[in-house]
N, C-alpha and C positions, 0 to 999 in steps of 0.2 A: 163323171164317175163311171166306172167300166161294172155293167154288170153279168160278164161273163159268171157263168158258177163253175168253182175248182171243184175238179173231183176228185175227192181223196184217194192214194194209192194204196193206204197201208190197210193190210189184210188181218184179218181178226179170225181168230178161232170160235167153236161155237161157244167156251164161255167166256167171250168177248175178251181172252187177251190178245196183245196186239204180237204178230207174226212178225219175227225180223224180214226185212227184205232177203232174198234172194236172189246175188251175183254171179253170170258166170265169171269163171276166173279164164277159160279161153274169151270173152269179151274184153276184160281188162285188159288182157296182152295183146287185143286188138288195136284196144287205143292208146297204148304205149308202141306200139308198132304203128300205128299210123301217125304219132307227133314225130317219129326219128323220120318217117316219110316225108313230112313236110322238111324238115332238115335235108333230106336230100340222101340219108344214110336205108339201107335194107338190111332189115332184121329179121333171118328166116328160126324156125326150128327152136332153139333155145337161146339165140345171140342175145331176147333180153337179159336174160341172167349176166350169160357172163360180159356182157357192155355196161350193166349197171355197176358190178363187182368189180372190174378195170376203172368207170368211174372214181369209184372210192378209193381205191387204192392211190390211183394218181392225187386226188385231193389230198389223201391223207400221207402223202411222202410230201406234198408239195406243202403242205400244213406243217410239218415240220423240219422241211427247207429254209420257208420265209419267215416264219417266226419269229426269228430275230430282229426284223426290219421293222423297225418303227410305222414305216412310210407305207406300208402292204396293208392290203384292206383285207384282213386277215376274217371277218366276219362273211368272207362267201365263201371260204373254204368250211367255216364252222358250217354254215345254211347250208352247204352243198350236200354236205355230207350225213346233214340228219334228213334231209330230204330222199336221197339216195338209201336211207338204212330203213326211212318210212314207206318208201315205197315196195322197198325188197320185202316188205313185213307183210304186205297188202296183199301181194301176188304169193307169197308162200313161200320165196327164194332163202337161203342160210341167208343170215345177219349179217351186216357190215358197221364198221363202227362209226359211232359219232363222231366228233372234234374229241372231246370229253375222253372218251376211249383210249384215242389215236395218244392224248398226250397222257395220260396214265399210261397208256404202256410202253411210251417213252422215255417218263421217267423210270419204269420198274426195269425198262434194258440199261439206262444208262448208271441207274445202280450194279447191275449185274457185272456192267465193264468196269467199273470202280472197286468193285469187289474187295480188291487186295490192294488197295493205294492208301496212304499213310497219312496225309492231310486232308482231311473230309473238308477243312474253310475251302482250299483253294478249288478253281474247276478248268477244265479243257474240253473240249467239242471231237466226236467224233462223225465224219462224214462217209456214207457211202457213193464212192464214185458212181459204179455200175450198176449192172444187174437189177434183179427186180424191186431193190430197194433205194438205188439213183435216186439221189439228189436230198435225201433224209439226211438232217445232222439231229445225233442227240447229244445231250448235255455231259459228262464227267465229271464228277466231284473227287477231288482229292488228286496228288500227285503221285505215282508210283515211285518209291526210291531206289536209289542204285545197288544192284547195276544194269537194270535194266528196265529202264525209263519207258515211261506211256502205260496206256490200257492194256487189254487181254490183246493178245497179238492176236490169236484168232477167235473167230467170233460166227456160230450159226443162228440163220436166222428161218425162222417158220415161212415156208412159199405154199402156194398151192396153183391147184390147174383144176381145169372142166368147169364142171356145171353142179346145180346142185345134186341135180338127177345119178351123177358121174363124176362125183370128187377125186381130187388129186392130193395127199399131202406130201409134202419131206421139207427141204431144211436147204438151203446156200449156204453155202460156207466162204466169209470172209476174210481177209489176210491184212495185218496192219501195216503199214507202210514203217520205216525204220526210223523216220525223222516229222515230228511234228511240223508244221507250215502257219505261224503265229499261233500256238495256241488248239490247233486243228489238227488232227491226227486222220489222214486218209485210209480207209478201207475197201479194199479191189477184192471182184470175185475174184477165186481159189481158181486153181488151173482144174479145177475137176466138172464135167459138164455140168449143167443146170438149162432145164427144160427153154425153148426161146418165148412159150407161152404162161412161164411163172409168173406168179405176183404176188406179192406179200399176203401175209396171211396175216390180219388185226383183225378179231372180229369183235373180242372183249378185253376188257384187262383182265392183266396177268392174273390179280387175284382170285376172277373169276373160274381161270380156267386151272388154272395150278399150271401153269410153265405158259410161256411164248407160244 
């Protein structure tokens, strides 16, 4: 039996309530910059923000990529991504969304493209090819009638850039393809530029924010 004696850390005021610990927050972003070091990766200046924030993003297009596939272990992109929004919560960084989020405001866009389709039973998939939203499909409810079949032909969507220090917002604007691909209706950016360091912008659901 070890009879080392622990000495208590936590500090008490003089009427003996107990003092929250005291972190630095330049410490923490030490040791999230020294686990990307053992990865091999260098993170000067602000890169954790915005490496955490590209994190989540990719989990959460790629969250609603695979979702469909039965076969996809769809629970590390859920873990990833609350891991990723608890961390950015620790250090002080804007929010990133959970799983939970990611797919509430999938559903609340894919209402928005159904908007004005006329069969709410039936449903069709909308995909983005490109841009900062690659490889996302959300869902469509209902069929649009003729004469002019499919979703909203075009469609913007919330991106942002920087840091939290140094935000970016605006919007991409996507164009619908003319002819469904089973069921699948493809969406390519607009011939109009869009930053090469955009990225989606989910941070909460819709309802939280009032719009995308």
């Amino acid at each position: 039996m070890s009879t080392t004696q622990h000495v208590s850390l936590q500090a008490y005021a003089p009427d003996g309530t107990p003092i929250p610990p005291t972190v630095s927050r330049e410490h923490l972003l030490d040791l999230v910059r020294g686990a990307y070091e053992r990865a091999g990766v260098h993170l000067a200046g602000d890169g954790v923000d915005i490496e955490l924030a590209e994190i989540a993003d990719k989990a959460a297009c790629s969250l609603l990529r695979d979702r469909w596939s039965d076969d996809f272990p769809l629970a590390a992109y859920d873990e990833l991504l609350s891991v990723v929004a608890a961390l950015r919560a620790v250090l002080g960084f804007d929010p990133t969304p959970t799983a939970r989020e990611v797919l509430e405001w999938a559903d609340e866009m894919g209402k928005r493209l159904g908007s004005e389709l006329d069969d709410p039973k039936s449903s069709e998939y909308a995909r983005f090819v490109d841009g900062p939203y690659s490889g996302a499909i959300l869902i469509v409810t209902g069929t649009l009638a003729l004469p002019d079949m499919g979703p909203a032909p075009i469609l913007n969507l919330p991106i942002a850039w920087g840091d939290t220090a140094d935000p970016g917002r605006g919007e991409a604007r996507y164009r619908r393809d003319p002819a469904a691909r089973e069921r699948v209706w493809h969406y390519r950016l607009d011939s109009e530029t869009v930053r090469e360091d955009a990225r989606p912008h989910i941070t909460l659901p819709v309802s939280d924010q009032g719009g995308a």
